[in-house]
N, C-alpha and C positions, 0 to 999 in steps of 0.2 A: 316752592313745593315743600308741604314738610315730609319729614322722610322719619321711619318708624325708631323705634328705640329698642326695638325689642319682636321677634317674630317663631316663632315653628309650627311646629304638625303635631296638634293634640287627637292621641287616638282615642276614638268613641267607640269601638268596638265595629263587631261584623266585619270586620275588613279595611272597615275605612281612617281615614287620616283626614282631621280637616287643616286648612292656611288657616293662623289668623296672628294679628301685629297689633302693637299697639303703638303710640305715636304722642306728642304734645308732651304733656308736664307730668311725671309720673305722680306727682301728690295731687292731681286735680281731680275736677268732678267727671266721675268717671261717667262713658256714655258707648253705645253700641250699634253701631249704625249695621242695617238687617238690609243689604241688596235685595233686588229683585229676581225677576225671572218668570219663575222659579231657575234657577241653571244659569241665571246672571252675573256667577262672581267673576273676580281677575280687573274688575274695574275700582281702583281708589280712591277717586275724587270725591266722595263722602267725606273725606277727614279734612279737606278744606276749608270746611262747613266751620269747624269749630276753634275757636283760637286756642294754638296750643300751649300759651300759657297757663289758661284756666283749666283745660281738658283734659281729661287721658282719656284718647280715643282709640275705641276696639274695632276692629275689619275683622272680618274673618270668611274664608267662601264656604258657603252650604255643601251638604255631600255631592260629590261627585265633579264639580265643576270649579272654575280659575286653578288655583294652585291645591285640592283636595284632591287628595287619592282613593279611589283608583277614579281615573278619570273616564267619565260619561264619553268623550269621545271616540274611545274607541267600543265598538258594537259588543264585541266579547261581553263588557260588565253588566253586570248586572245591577238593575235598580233597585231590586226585593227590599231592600234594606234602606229605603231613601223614601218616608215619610214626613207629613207634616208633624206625626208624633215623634218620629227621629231626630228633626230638627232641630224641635222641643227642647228635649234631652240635651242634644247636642248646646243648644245655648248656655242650657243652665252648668252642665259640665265644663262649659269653658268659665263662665261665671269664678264658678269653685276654684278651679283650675290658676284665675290670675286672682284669686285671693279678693274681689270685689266681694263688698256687702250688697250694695244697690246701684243700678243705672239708669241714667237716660239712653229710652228705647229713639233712635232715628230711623225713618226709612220709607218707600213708597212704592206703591205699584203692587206686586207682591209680596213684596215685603211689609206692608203692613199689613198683611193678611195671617203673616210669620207675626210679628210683634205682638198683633192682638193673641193672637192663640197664645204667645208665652205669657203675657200679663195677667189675661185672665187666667190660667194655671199658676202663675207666682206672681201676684200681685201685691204680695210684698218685699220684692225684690226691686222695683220698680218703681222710680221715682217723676219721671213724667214721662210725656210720648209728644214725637215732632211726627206728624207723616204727612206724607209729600204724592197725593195723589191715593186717596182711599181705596182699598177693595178689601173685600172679603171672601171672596171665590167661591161666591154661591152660585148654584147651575143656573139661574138665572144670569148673570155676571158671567159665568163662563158661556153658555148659549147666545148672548149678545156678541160678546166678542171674536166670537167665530163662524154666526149663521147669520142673527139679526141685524148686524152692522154694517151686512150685504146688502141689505136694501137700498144704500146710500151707494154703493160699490157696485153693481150686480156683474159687471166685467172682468174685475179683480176676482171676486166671489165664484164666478165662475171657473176663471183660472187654477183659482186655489183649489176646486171641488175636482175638474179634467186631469188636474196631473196626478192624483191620485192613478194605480193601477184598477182595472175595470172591475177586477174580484175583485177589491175591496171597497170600490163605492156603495156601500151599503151601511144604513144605520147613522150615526150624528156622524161629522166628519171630525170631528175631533175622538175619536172613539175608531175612524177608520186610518186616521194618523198613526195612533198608538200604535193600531197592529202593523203598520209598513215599521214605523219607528224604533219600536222596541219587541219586533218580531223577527226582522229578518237579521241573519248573519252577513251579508253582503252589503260590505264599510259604504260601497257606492251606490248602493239601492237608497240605503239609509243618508248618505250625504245628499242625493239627490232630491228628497223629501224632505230632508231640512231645510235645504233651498228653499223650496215650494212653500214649506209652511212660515219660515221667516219670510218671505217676498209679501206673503198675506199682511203679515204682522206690520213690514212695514206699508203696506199701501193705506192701512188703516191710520199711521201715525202721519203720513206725507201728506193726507189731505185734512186733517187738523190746521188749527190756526197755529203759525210758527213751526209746522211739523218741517222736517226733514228726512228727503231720502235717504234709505239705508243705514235707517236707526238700527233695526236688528240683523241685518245684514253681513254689518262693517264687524265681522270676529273672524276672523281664519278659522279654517275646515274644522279643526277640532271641537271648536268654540262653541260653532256653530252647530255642527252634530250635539253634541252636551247638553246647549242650549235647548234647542225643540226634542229632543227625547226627555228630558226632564220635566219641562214643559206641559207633551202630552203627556207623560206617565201621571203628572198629578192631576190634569184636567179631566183625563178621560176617568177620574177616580174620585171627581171633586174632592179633589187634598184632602180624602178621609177625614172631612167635616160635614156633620151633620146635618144638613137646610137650615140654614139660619142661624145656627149654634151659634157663633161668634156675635150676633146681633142679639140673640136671647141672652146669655151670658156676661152683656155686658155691663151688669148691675154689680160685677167684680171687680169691674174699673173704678167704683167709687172711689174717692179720694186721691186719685191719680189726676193732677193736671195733665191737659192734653190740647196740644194745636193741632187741626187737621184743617188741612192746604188742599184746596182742590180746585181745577181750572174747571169754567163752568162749560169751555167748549171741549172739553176731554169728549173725543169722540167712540174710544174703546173702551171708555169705563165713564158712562154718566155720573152726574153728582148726584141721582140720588140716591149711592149707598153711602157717601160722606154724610148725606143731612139726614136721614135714616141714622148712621150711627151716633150724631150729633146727639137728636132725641133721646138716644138710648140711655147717653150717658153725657151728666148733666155738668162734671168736672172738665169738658171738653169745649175748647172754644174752635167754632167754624169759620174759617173764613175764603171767602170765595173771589177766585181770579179771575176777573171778567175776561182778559181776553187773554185767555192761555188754555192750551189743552193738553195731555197727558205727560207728555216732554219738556213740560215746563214755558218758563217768560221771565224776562226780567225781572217783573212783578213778584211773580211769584218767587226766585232766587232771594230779591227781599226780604220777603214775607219770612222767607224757612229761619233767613240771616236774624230777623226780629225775636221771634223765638226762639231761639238758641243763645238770643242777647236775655231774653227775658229770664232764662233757665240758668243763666252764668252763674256760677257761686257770688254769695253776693256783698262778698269782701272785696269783689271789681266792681262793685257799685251798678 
């Protein structure tokens, strides 16, 4: 396991304090691995990814969630200040902050949906991009994975729609999440509902090829509150991006190489916003994991390990 060289709590303003460490070879190519979630941090195992000889590898958790303050879990905080434009900021200030000129962006799920919004905004800060499972959290993308995905599920789906309280079954259910989630002050109304809405998330990943019970699950109460209020807060808001923005936009990716990894059985997020973005931008090589889906495969572990061989500085040959 490697273990960081260097870590604290860079304040971005509003209140907040985020984690982040760096790790590997301090003179190496520097690189930034973007968790998911959204409210996914406190997990490390990104920085394995890259030999720490060649790399100086950056973690860091997004507002609110793993080791950032003030923490999502508990109901009192507030999200007002936890945007995909906050984010943003947030990146680039850490950027400034460890003295990096340019990085490699890593990351997947929603995090490449974070990676793409920074590149396209500083696209020359940005020296290639690895992502590990596409999206861009268009309401199309966000309506699959929380309504459309039912179809295949309709007993889970149902599940996930009943445990909602009766007042609030009205309207998209991701949108009636939010108001239990980030409406009520009562820590066990709200833990309750994050139950519910991670039970969802995982029965969507359990029945994938190689999927695993209790993907989103497996986090202690905190975690897990954090997690699905963060979650809903940016879905029910489609992460203040525009319909499509990210896929119209991406003629700013020119000259950015880019790997994008996607399992073709990913059953909460189809490939076709990987081969969609692929088209878009033409620096980008696709390649597609026949038999893996959102949580990854062997194959795909591969794959991510080939490119990040292919991006190694290349004094290691």
């Amino acid at each position: 396991m490697t273990t960081p060289y260097a870590q604290g709590m860079l304040d971005v303003g509003d209140g907040n304090q985020i984690y982040w460490e760096t790790s590997g070879n301090p003179a190496g190519k520097p690189v930034l691995c973007v968790h998911g979630g959204p409210g996914g941090g406190g997990r490390r195992g990104a920085r394995e990814r890259f030999d720490p000889d060649a790399f100086r590898v950056v973690l860091f958790d997004q507002r609110n969630c793993g080791e950032s303050l003030p923490h999502a879990g508990d109901v009192s905080v507030s999200l007002a200040h936890n945007t995909t434009e906050h984010l943003v900021a947030d990146m680039e200030r850490l950027r400034e902050h460890l003295g990096v000129d340019r990085w490699l962006l890593y990351g997947g799920s929603w995090g490449s949906t974070l990676i793409l919004a920074y590149a396209e905004r500083h696209p020359e800060r940005v020296t290639e991009i690895i992502i590990q499972g596409v999206t861009m959290t268009r309401p199309e993308e966000i309506d699959w994975l929380y309504r459309g995905v039912g179809r295949f599920l309709p007993d889970a789906w149902d599940r996930f729609w009943h445990a909602l309280p009766e007042t609030e079954r009205h309207g998209h259910v991701v949108a009636a999440y939010n108001r239990v989630l980030n409406g009520s002050t009562d820590q066990a109304v709200v833990l309750r509902a994050a139950q519910d809405w991670c039970t969802w998330e995982d029965s969507v990943i359990a029945h994938e090829s190689l999927g695993r019970p209790g993907a989103y699950s497996d986090r202690p109460a905190a975690g897990l509150v954090a997690f699905a209020r963060i979650c809903a807060h940016y879905f029910a808001n489609n992460a203040w991006l525009q319909d499509g923005q990210l896929l119209r936009d991406a003629h700013r990716l020119a000259g950015i190489p880019g790997v994008l990894i996607h399992g073709r059985l990913d059953l909460g997020g189809p490939l076709i916003t990987a081969w969609e973005l692929a088209k878009a931008w033409p620096d980008a090589e696709l390649q597609v994991i026949e038999e893996s889906g959102h949580t990854g495969s062997p194959a795909m572990s591969a794959a991510v390990l080939a490119a990040v061989a292919k991006f190694a500085p290349a004094s290691r040959g």
